[in-house]
Short mmCIF file of the C-alpha atoms (twelve columns), coordinates in Angstrom:
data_MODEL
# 
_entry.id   MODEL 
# 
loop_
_atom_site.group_PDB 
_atom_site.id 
_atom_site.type_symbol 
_atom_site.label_atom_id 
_atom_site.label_alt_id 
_atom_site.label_comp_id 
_atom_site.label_asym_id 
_atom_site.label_seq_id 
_atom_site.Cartn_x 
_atom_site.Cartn_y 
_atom_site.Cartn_z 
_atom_site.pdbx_PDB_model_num 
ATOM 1   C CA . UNK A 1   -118.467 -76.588 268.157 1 
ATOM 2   C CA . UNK A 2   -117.278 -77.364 264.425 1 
ATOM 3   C CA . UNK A 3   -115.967 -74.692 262.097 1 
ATOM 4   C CA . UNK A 4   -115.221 -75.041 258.553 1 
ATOM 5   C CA . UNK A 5   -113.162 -72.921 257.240 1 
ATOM 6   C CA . UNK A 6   -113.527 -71.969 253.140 1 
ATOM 7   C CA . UNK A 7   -110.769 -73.491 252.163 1 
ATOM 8   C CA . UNK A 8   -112.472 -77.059 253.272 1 
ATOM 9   C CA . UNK A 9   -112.661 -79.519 250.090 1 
ATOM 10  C CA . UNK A 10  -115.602 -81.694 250.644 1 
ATOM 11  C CA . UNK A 11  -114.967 -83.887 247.069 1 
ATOM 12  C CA . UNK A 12  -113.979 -87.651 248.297 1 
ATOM 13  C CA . UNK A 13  -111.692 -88.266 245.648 1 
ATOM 14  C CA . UNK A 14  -110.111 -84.853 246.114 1 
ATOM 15  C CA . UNK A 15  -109.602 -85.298 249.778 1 
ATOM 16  C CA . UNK A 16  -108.633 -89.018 249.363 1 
ATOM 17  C CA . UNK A 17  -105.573 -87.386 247.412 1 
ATOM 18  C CA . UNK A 18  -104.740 -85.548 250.458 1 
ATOM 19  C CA . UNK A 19  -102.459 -86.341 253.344 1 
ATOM 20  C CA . UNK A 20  -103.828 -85.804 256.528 1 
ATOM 21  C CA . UNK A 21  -103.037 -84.330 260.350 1 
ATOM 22  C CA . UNK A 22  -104.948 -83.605 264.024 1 
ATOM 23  C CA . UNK A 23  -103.504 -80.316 265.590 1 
ATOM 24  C CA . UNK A 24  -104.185 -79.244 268.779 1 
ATOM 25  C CA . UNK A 25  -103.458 -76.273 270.421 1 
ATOM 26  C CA . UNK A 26  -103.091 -75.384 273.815 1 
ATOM 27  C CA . UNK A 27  -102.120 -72.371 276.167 1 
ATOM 28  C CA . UNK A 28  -103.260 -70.181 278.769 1 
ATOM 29  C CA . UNK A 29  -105.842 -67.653 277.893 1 
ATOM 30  C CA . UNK A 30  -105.016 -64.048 276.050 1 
ATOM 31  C CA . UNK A 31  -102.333 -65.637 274.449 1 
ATOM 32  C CA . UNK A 32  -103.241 -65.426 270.802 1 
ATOM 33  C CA . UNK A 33  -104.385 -69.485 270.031 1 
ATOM 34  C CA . UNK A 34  -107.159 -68.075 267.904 1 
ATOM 35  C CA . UNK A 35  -105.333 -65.297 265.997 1 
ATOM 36  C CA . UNK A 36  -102.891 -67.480 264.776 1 
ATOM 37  C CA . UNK A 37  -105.237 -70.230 263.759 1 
ATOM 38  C CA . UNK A 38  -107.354 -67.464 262.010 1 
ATOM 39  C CA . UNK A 39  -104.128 -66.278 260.911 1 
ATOM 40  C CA . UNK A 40  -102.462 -69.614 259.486 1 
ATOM 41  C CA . UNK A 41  -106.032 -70.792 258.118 1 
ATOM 42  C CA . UNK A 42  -107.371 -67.186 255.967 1 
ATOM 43  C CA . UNK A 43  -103.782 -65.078 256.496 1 
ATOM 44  C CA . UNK A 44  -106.437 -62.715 258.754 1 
ATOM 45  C CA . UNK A 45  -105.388 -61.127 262.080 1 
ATOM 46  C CA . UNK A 46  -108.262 -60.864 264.645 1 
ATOM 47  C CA . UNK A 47  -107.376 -58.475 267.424 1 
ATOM 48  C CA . UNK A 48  -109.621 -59.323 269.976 1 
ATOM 49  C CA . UNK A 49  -111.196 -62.867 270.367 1 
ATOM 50  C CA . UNK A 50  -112.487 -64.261 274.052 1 
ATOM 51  C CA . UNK A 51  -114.259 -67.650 273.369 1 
ATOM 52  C CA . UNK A 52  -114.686 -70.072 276.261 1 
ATOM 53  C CA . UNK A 53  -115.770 -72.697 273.903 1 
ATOM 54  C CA . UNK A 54  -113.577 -75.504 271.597 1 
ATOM 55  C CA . UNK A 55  -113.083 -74.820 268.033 1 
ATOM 56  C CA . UNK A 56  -112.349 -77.320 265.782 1 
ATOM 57  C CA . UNK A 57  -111.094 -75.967 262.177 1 
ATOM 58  C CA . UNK A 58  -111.373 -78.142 259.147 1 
ATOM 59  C CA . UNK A 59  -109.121 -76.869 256.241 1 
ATOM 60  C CA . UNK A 60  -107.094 -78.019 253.253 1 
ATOM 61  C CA . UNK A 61  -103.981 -76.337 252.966 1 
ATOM 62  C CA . UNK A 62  -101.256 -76.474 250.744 1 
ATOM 63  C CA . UNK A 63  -97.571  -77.842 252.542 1 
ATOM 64  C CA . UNK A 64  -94.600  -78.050 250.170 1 
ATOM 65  C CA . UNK A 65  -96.639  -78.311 246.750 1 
ATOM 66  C CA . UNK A 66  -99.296  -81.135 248.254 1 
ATOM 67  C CA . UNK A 67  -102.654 -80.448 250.262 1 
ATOM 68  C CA . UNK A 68  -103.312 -81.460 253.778 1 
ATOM 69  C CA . UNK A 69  -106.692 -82.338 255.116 1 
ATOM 70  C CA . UNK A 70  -106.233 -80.407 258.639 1 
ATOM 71  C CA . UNK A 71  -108.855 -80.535 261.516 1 
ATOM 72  C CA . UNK A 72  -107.687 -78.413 264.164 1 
ATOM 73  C CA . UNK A 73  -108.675 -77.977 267.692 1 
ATOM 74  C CA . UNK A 74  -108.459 -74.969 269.377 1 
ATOM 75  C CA . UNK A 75  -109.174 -75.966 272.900 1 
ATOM 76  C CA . UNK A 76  -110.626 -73.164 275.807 1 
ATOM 77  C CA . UNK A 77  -108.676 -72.415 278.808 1 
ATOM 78  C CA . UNK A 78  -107.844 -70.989 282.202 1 
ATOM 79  C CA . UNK A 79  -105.327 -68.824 282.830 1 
ATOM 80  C CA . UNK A 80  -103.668 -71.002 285.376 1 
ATOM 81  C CA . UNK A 81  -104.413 -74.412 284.221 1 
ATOM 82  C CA . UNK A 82  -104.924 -76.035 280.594 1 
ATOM 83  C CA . UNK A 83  -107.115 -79.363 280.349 1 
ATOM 84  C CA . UNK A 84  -107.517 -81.852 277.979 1 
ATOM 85  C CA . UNK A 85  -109.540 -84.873 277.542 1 
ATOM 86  C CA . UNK A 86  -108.357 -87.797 277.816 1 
ATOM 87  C CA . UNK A 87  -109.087 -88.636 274.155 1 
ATOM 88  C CA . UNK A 88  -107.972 -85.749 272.665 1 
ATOM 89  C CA . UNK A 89  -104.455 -86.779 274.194 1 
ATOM 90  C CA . UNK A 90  -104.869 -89.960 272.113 1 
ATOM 91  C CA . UNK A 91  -106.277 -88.305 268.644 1 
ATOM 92  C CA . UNK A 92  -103.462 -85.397 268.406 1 
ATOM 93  C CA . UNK A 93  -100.767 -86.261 265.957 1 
ATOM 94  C CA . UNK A 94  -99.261  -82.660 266.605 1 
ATOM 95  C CA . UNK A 95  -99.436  -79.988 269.470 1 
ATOM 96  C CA . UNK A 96  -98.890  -76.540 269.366 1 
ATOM 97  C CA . UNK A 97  -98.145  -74.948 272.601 1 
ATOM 98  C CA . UNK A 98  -98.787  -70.886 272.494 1 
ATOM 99  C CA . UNK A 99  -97.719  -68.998 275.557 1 
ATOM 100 C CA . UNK A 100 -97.178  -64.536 275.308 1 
ATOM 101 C CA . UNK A 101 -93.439  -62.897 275.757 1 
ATOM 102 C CA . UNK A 102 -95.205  -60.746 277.439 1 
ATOM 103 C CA . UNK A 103 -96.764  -62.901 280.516 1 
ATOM 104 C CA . UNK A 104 -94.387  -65.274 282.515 1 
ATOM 105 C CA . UNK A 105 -97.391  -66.619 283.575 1 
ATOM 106 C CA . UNK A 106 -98.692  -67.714 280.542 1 
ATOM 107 C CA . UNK A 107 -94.958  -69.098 280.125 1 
ATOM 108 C CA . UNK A 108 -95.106  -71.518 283.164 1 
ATOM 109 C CA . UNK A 109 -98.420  -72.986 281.706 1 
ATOM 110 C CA . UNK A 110 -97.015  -73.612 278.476 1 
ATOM 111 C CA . UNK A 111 -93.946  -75.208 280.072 1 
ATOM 112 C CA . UNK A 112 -96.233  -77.594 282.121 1 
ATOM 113 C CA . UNK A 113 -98.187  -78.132 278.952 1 
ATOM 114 C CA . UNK A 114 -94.201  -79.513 276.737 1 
ATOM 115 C CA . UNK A 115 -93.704  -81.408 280.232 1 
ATOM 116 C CA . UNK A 116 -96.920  -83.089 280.157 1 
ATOM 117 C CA . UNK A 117 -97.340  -83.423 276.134 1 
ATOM 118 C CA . UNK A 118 -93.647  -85.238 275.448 1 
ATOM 119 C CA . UNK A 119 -94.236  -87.308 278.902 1 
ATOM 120 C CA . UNK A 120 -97.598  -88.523 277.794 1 
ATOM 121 C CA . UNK A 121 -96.053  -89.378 274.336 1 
ATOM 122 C CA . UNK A 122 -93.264  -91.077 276.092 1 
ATOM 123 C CA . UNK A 123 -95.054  -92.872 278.590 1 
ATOM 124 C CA . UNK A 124 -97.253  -94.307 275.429 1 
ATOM 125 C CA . UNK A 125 -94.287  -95.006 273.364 1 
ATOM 126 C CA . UNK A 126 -95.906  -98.384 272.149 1 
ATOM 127 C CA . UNK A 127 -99.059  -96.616 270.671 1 
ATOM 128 C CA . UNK A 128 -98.690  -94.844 267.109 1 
ATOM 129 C CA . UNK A 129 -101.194 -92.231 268.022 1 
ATOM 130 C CA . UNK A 130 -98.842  -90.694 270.993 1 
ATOM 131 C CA . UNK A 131 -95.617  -91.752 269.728 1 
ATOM 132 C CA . UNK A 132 -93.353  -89.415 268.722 1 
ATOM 133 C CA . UNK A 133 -96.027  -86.100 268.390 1 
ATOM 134 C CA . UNK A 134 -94.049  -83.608 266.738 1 
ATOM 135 C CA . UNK A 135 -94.729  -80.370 269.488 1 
ATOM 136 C CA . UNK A 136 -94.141  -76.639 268.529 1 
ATOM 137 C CA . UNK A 137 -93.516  -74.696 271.139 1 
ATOM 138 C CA . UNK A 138 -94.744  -70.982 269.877 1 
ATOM 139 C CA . UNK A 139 -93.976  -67.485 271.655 1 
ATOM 140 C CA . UNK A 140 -96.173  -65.344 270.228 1 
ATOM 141 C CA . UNK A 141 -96.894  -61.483 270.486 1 
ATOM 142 C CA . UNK A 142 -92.850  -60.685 269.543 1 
ATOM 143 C CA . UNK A 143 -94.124  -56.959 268.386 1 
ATOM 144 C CA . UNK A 144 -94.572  -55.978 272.123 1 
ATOM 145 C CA . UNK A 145 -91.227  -55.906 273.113 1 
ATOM 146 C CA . UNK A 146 -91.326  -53.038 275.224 1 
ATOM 147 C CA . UNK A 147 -93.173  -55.267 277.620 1 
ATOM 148 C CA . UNK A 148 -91.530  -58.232 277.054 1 
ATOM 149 C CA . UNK A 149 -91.403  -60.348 280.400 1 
ATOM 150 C CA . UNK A 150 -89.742  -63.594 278.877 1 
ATOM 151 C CA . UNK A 151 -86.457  -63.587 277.390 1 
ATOM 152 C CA . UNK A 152 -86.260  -65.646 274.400 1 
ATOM 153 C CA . UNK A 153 -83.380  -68.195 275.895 1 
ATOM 154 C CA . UNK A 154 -85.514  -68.957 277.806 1 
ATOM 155 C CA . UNK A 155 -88.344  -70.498 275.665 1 
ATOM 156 C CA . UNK A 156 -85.297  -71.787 273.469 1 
ATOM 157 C CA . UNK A 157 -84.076  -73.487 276.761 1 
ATOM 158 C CA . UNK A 158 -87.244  -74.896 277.323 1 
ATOM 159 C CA . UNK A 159 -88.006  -76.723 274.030 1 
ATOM 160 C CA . UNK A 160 -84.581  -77.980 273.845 1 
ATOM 161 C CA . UNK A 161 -84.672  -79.473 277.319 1 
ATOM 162 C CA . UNK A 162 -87.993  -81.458 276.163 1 
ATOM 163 C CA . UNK A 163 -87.219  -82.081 271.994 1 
ATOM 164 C CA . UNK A 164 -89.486  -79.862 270.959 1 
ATOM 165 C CA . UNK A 165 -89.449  -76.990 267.723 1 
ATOM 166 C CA . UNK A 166 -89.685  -73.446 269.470 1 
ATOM 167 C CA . UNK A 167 -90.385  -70.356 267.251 1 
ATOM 168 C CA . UNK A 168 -90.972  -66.842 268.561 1 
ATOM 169 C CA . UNK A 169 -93.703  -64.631 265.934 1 
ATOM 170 C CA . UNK A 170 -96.723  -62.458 265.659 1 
ATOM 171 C CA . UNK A 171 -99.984  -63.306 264.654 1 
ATOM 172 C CA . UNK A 172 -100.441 -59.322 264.275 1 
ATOM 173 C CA . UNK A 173 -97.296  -58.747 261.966 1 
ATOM 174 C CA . UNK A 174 -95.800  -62.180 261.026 1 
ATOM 175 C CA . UNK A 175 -98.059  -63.875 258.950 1 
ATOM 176 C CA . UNK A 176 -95.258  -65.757 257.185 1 
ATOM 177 C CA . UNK A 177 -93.499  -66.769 260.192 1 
ATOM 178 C CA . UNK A 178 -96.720  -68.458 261.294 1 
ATOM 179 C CA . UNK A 179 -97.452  -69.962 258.374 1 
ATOM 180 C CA . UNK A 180 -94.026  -71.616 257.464 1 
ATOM 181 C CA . UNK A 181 -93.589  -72.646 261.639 1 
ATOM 182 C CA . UNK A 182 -96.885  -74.185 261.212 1 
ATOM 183 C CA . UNK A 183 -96.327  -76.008 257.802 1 
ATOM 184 C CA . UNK A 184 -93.355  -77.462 259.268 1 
ATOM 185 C CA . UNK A 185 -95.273  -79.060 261.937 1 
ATOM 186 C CA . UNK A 186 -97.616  -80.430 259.208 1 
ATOM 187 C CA . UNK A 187 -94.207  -81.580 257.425 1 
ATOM 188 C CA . UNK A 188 -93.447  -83.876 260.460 1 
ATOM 189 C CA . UNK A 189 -96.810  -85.209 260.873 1 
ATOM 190 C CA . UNK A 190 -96.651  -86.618 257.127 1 
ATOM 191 C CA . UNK A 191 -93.083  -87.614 257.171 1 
ATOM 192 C CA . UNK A 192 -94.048  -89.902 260.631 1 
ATOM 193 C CA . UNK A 193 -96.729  -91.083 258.326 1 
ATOM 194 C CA . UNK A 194 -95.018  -92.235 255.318 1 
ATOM 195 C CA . UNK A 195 -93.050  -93.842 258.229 1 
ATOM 196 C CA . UNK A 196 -96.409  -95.541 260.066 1 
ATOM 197 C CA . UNK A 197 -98.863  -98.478 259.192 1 
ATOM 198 C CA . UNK A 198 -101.979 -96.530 257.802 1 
ATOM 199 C CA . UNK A 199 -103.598 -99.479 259.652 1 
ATOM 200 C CA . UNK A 200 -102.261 -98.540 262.987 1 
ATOM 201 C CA . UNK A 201 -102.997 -94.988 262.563 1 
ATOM 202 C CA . UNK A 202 -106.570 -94.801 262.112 1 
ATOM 203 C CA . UNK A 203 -108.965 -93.892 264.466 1 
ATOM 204 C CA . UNK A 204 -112.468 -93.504 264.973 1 
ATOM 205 C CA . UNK A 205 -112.104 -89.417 264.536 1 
ATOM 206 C CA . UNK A 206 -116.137 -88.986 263.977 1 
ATOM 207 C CA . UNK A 207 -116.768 -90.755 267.593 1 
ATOM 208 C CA . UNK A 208 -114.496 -88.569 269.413 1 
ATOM 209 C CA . UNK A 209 -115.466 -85.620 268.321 1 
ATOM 210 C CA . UNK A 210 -119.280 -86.492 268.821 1 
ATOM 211 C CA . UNK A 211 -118.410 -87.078 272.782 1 
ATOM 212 C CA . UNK A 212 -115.817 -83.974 273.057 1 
ATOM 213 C CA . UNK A 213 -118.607 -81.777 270.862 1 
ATOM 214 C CA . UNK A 214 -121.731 -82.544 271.612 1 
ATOM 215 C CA . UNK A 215 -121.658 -83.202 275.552 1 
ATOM 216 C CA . UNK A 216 -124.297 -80.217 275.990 1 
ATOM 217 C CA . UNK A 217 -128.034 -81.680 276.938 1 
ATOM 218 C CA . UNK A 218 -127.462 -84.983 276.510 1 
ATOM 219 C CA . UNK A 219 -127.868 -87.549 279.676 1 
ATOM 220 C CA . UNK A 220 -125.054 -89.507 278.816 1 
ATOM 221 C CA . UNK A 221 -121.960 -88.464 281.808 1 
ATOM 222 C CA . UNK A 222 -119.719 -86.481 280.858 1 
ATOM 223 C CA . UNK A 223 -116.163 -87.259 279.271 1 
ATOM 224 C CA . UNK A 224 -113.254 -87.878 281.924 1 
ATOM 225 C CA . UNK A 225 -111.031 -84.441 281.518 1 
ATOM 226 C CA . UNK A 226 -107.442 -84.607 282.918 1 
ATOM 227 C CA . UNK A 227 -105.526 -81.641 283.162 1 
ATOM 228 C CA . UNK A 228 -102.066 -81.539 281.981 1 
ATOM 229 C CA . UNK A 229 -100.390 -80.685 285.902 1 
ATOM 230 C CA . UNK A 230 -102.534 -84.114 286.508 1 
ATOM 231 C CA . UNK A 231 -101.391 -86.009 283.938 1 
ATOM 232 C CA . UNK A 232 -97.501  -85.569 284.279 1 
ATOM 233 C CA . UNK A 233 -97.789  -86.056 287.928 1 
ATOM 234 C CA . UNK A 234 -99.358  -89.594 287.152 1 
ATOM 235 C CA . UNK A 235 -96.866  -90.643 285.008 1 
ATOM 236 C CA . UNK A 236 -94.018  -89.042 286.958 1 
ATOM 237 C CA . UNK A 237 -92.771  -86.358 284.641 1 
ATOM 238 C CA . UNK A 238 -93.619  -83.417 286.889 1 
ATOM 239 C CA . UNK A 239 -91.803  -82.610 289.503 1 
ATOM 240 C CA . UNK A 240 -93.399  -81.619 293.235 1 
ATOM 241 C CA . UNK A 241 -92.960  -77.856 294.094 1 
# 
């Protein structure tokens, strides 16, 4: 499913002016993914929001004085496990990873999401799509401290040990917190770029999307998922339990 947000500029020349960036997010369910994308992209907080289904989000939004074309994807998941496709590992020039202070479960999945993300962009170190993907590691939920179940150090600890930018917020009573965390991870996507062949960094975004988007009554198979466990086992970054 595609969204378009209000702020989407649909002008050629106008977006042509624009840089660009691919954001996905990831965590465990009843985390918050969607309130902070609603959040970052209209400065709304939703309270409640189940959806078992992939959002993407197309947006311009303003970073430092310039406009960004952004197309995020807000991608569905278990509460134990988080899976990706295969090609969405290859279009993402940034991931956020969302996990709750208040569930240590929902902490372990996000760490097995940084472990999996910064291996896989490792491992590919030769492609410009993987290498390098600025990750954001993102605690949210920080108003419910009275149930708070994991200590800050320790999501600090964890983004350090893998390179990654960690901020703890609220979507419900941070709203610039999110924003400026967020921006920032725009800010690295566009410095890579001024950095990076525009040759070498395009891909076939329409083509993707039509196979992750539009799998529903068609006869062609379905995409290959991977999940992230999966994929870090593969490529040795995960260790057995």
């Amino acid at each position: 499913m595609v969204r378009d947000t209000k702020f989407r500029m649909r002008s050629p020349d106008r977006e042509s002016q624009c840089g660009q960036a691919r954001l996905v997010v990831v965590g465990s369910k009843a985390v918050g993914k969607s309130a902070l994308t609603v959040r970052y992209l209209t400065k709304r907080f939703i309270g409640e929001y189940q959806s078992d289904t992939d959002m993407i989000y197309r947006a311009t939004m303003p970073v430092d004085g310039s406009k960004v074309s952004l197309e995020l994807l807000d991608l569905s998941s278990n509460l134990d496990e988080v899976v990706v496709p295969r090609e969405t590992m290859a279009w993402a020039e940034a991931w956020l990873v969302v996990y709750s202070i208040t569930s240590r479960d929902s902490f372990r999945v996000a760490a097995r999401a940084v472990e999996a993300v910064t291996g896989s962009c490792e491992g590919d170190s030769t492609s410009p799509s993987t290498a390098g993907t600025p990750v954001l590691l993102m605690a949210n939920k920080k108003d419910l401290e009275h149930i708070r179940q994991v200590p800050e150090s320790e999501g600090r600890r964890l983004a350090d040990q893998y390179g990654c930018s960690f901020v703890e917020v609220s979507a419900a009573e941070m709203v610039s917190q999110v924003n400026d965390s967020i921006d920032g991870l725009l800010r690295q996507v566009s410095n890579q770029k001024g950095q990076t062949s525009p040759r070498l960094r395009k891909l076939s975004v329409s083509k993707m999307f039509n196979q992750l988007m539009n799998r529903n009554n068609q006869d062609k198979p379905s995409m290959a998922r991977v999940s992230l466990r999966d994929r870090a086992r593969k490529r040795g970054h995960l260790r057995q339990s």
